[in-house]
N, C-alpha and C positions, 0 to 999 in steps of 0.2 A: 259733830265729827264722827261717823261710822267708819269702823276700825275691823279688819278682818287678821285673824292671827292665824300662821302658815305652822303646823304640828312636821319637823321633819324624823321620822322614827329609825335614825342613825343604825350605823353598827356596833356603836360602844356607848351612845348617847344621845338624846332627845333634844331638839336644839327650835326655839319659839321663835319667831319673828311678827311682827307687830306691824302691822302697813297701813295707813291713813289712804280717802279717800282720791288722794293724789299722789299715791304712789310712794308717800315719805316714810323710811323704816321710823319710829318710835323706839324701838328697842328691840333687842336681842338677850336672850337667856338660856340657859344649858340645863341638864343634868346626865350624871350617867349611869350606868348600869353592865355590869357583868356579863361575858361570855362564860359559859363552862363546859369541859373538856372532860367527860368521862371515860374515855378510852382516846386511844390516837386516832387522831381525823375526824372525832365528833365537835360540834358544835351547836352549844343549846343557849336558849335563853327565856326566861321564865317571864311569859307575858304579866304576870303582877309586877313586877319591878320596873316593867314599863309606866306603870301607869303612879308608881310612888311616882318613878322621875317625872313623868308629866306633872303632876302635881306641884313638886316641886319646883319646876322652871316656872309653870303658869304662878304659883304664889308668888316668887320676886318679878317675873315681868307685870302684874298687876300693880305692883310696890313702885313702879317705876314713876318719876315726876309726870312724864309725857302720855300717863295712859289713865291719871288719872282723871274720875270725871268724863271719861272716851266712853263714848257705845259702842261697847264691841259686839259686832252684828252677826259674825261669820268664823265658822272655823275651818281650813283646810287641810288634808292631810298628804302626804307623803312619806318613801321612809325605802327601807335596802327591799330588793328584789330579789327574787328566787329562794322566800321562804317557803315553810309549810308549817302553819298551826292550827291542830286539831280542837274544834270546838265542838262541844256536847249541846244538843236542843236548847239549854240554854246559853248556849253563846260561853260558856266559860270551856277556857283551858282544859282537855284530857292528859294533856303530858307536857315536858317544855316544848319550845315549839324551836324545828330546824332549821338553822340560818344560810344563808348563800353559801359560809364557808365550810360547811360541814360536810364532810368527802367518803362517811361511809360507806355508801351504794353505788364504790365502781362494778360492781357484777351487773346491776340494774342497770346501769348505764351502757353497759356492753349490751346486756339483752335487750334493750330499745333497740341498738342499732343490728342485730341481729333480728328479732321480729319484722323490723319496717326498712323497707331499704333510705337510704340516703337520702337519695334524691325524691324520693316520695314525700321523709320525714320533713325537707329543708323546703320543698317545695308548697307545702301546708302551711307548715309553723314560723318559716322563715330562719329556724334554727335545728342546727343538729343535736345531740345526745348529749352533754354532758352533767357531768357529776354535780355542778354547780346548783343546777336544775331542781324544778319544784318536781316531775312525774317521776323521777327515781326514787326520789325519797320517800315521795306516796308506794313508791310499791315495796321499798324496805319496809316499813313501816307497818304494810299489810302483812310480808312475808314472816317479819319478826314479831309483832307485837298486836298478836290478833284480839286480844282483850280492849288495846287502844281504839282500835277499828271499828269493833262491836258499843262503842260509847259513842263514837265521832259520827254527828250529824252534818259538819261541816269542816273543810279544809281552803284556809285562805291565807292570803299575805300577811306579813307581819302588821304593816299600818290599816288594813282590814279589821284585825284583833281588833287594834284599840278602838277603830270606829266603829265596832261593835258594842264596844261597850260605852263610849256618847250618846249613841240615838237609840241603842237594841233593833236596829237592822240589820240582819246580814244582805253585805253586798260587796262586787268586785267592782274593779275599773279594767277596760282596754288595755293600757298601759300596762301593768302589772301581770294582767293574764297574759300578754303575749311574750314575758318572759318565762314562764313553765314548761314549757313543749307539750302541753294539751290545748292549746288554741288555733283556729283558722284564719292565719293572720289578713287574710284579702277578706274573707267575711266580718272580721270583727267581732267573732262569739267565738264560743268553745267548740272544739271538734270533736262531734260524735264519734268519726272513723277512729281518729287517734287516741280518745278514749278507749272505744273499744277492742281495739287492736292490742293495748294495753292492759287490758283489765281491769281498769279505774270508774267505778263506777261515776257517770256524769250528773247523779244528783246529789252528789257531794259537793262539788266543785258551784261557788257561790251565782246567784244573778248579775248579771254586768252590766255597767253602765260606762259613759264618755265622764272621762276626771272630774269635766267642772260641773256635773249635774248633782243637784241636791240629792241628798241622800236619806235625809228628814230633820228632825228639829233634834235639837241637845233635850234629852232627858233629864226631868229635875236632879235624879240622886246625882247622876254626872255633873251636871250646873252648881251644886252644893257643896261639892268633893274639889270644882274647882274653883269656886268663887265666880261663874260667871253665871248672867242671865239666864233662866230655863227657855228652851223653844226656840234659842238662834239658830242661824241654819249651819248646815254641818253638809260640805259637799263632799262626793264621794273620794276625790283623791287619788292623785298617780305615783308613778313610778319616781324615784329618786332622780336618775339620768333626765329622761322628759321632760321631767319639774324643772332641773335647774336649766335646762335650755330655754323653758318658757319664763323662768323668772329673769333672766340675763336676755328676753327679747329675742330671742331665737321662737316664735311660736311656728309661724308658717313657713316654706317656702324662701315664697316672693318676700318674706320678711327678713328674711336670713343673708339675702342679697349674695351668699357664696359662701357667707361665715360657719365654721364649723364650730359646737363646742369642747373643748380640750379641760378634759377634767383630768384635777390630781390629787383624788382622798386618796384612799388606803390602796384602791386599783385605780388603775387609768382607762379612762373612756374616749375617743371622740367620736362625737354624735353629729347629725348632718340631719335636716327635718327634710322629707320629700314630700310629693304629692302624691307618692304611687309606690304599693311595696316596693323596695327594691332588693335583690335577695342573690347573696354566692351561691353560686350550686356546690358548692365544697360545705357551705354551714360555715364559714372561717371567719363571718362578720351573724352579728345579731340581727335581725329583722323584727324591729320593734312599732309598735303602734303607740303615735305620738299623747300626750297630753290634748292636745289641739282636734275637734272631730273633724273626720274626714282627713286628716294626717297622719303621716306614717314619720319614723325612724330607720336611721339605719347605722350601726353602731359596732365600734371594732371596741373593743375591750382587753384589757391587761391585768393581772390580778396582783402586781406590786410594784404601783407608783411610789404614792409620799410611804408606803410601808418597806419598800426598799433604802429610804432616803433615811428611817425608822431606823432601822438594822445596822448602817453604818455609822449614824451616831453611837448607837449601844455600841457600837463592837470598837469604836475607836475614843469616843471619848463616853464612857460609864460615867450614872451617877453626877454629871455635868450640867448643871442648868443653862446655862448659856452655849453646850457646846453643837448645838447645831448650827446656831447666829454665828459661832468662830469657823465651823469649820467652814460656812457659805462663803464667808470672807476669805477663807485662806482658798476655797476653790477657784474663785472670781479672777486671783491671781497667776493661773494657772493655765499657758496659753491651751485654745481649742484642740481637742485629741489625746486631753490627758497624756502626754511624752509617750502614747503608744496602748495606753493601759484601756483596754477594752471589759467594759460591764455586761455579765448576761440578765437581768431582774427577773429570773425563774423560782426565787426564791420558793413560791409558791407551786409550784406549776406553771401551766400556762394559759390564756386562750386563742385568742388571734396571738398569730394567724395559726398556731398548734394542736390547738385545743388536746394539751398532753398534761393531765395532772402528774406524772411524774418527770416533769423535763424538767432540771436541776439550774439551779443561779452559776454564775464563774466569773471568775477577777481571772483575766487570760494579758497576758504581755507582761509578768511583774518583773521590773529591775530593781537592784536595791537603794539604786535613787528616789525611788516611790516612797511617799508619805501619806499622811491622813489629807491632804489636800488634794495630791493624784487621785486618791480613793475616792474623794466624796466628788470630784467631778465628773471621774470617769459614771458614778454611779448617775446621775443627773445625765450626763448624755444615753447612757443604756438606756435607760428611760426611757429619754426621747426617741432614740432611733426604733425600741419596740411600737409605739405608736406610729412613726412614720410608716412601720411594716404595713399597719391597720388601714391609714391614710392611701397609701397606694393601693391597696384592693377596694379601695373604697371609688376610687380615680376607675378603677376597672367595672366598674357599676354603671358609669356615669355622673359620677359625684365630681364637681369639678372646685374646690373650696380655693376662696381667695382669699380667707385669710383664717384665723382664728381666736377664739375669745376665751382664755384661759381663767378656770374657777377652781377653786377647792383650799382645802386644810393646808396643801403640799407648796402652793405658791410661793414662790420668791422671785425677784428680778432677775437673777443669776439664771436660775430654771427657765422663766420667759424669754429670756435673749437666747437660749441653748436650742427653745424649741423655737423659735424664731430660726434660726441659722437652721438646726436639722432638717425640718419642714419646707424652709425656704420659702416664706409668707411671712407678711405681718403679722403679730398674735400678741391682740391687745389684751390687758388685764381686766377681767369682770370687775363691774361697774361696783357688785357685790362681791363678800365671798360666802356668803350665804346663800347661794342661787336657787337651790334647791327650795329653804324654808321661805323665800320668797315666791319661787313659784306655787306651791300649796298655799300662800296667803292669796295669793289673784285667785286662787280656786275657787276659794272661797267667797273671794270676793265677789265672784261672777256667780256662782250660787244663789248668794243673797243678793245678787241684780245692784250693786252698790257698783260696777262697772260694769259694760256689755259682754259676748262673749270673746274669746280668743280669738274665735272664725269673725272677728270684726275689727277690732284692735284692741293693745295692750296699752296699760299705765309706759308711760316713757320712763325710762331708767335715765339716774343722775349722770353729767355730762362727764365723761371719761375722758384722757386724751394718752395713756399712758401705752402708747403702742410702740414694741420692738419691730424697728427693721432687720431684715434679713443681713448679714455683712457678705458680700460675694466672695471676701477670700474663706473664712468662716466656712461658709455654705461650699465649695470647692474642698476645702479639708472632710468636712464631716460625708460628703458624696461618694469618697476616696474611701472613708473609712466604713461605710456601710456596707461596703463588700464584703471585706473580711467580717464585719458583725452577721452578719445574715447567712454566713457557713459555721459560727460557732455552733446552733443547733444542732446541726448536722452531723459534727465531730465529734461530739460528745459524748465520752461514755455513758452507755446504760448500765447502770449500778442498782 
């Protein structure tokens, strides 16, 4: 039994999944690792700690009954998008390396879109400017910290890093690069123009390959460090979003049959796979190139889903180990519309459809009949109705989705039926909730040719049936209430 194990390189933690030749998980294992915060709005994280934690999950899933005595053949990786970590000639670490959420370089961000116009920039990359972004940070980075610069031989993803250090190849994937804004997302490579328009020198910026292509063999000292075979293959590996559509059977298309993926970590995504860029001229949806070659994405994004859902536990029940499980239950009870009380989840900022790192969260309608149950529903529908925003510019594309398949950390029934009713579509629950670390195991697995490629078919996913219908009165209240939701931005003070 050859067994391909999916590396997904989290934002707070490293998470293994184990896939047999027929598509059956064996086991799942974790570890985590540290964010750090040196000033306000930075975000770091020190590529060694990646790789204890890998160690660490690969030791107990090894330990596991079901993997022992398994040929594990294959490893594949994925992991968060719009990093940037600085590696020197030999592939190690020059500084920690900058995470998606790390917000220093809004000057840089404004100067992208002051150097390139918009629609030039949207029209290349499939994305406009933001601080999220890998090219600002490269050019903070240049600006402030030229000592870093004058060491760094190479600048790539975070799940890059680690695959640097399994094989000692540097390499990118599609996926990944087409979330930085230095890629040409119709050609599929890096952009000279926007390189250089930028100032970013383009032989930094790694060689690129399609997700599931081999990337080379696991290097002994990596094989030793993790207890597995030296020389298995190791494919190059995508994007977090793209992975988990591909491992929840969203690869193609014509595969997707209509189905959108509705993701709910820390941000909220829904992903749609095309045949053909498809691209906002506003830049208010991402334009990503899929896992799948010769496939594309197209992707609205939110930047506090389940971390919204995060927030109101803290802020209403602290210190409470069960008090998320209570407060799901006491929202459940609470008819649709929260008795008036509207959520904005700007917690964060924003991106679709704002892309405003300063656009601030709001609890707007409060009476003093509200309790921690009005709060935690109204917060689950803000939620939903911000993606719905995404969903409809996505419709204005030609995206026509008939239903959707809900994955992530954030899942519950309560949230599924909400965006069921929001959306107004069915939106059945992921077969997995690991989607992600199962798409980097097909990666892998199709690397080491232990199944065909994506662009042929995938392992069937276990037979699900747990689909919300939409409820028509439901779906008529929430319709009502999206109006007033989609002027709160607008009304808001700038503070």
């Amino acid at each position: 039994m050859r067994v391909s194990i999916g590396i997904d390189l989290g934002s707070s933690r490293v998470k293994l999944l184990a896939l047999d030749e027929a598509g059956e998980c064996l086991g799942v294992t974790m570890a985590s690792y540290s964010t750090e915060s040196r000033r306000a709005g930075y975000a770091e994280q020190n590529p060694d700690r990646w790789w204890d934690a890998l160690r660490l999950a690969m030791s107990e899933l090894l330990a596991r009954p079901a993997l022992r005595g398994a040929d594990v053949a294959a490893l594949g990786l994925t992991g968060q998008m719009h990093g940037a970590v600085f590696l020197d000639e030999k592939g190690s670490a020059v500084r920690p390396a900058l995470m998606w959420s790390d917000g220093r370089a809004e000057a840089e961000t404004e100067e992208i879109e002051q150097r390139i116009p918009r629609e030039k920039l949207v029209g290349i990359t499939g994305n406009r400017s933001n601080v999220s972004f890998t090219a600002p940070k490269i050019m903070w980075v240049a600006r402030n910290e030229q000592p870093v610069m004058a060491r760094t031989r190479w600048i790539v993803q975070p799940k890059d890093a680690l695959r640097t250090r399994l094989t000692g190849v540097v390499s990118g994937d599609v996926s990944d690069a087409s979330a930085t804004l230095l890629f040409d997302l119709r050609a599929r490579t890096w952009s000279d123009e926007i390189c250089s328009l930028l100032g970013i020198d383009r032989s930094l910026l790694p060689p690129l390959f399609e997700s599931e292509a081999l990337a080379g063999p696991l290097r002994e000292d990596a094989a030793r460090s993790l207890g597995l075979p030296a020389g298995i293959a190791v494919a190059v590996g995508g994007a977090d979003a793209p992975a988990a559509a591909l491992g929840l059977g969203l690869a193609r298309e014509e595969d997707a049959h209509g189905a959108v993926l509705i993701s709910l970590g820390t941000g909220g995504q829904v992903l749609a796979p095309v045949k053909e860029p498809k691209v906002d001229p506003e830049g208010r949806l991402h334009g990503l190139c899929h896992v799948v070659p010769g496939q594309w994405c197209v992707m609205a994004a939110i930047l506090s889903a389940a971390a919204s859902l995060d927030w109101a536990v803290r802020l209403l029940r602290p210190d409470d180990p069960n008090g998320a499980r209570e407060l799901i239950a006491a929202a459940a009870k609470v008819p649709a519309g929260s008795d008036g009380l509207l959520f904005l989840p700007y917690l964060r900022g924003e991106r679709t459809p704002h892309f405003d790192p300063n656009a601030r969260g709001a609890l707007v309608g409060m009476r003093i009949s509200h309790g921690p149950a009005e709060v935690t529903r109204a917060v689950l529908e803000g939620v939903a109705f911000a993606l719905a925003e995404g969903m409809d510019l996505m419709r204005d594309l030609g995206v026509e989705p008939s239903g959707g398949v809900v994955a992530g950390g954030g899942v519950n029934r309560l949230w599924q039926q909400i965006l069921a009713d929001v959306l107004n579509m069915p939106v059945a629950l992921g077969a997995t909730e690991h989607a992600s670390a199962r798409g980097a195991a097909l990666l892998g697995a199709i690397a080491a040719g232990i199944v065909p490629s994506s662009t042929e078919s995938i392992l069937p996913l276990p037979a699900d049936t747990r689909v919300m219908e939409p409820d028509k009165e439901r779906v008529k209240i929430y319709q009502d209430l999206s109006v007033p939701y989609r002027e709160l931005y607008s009304r808001m003070p700038k503070l």
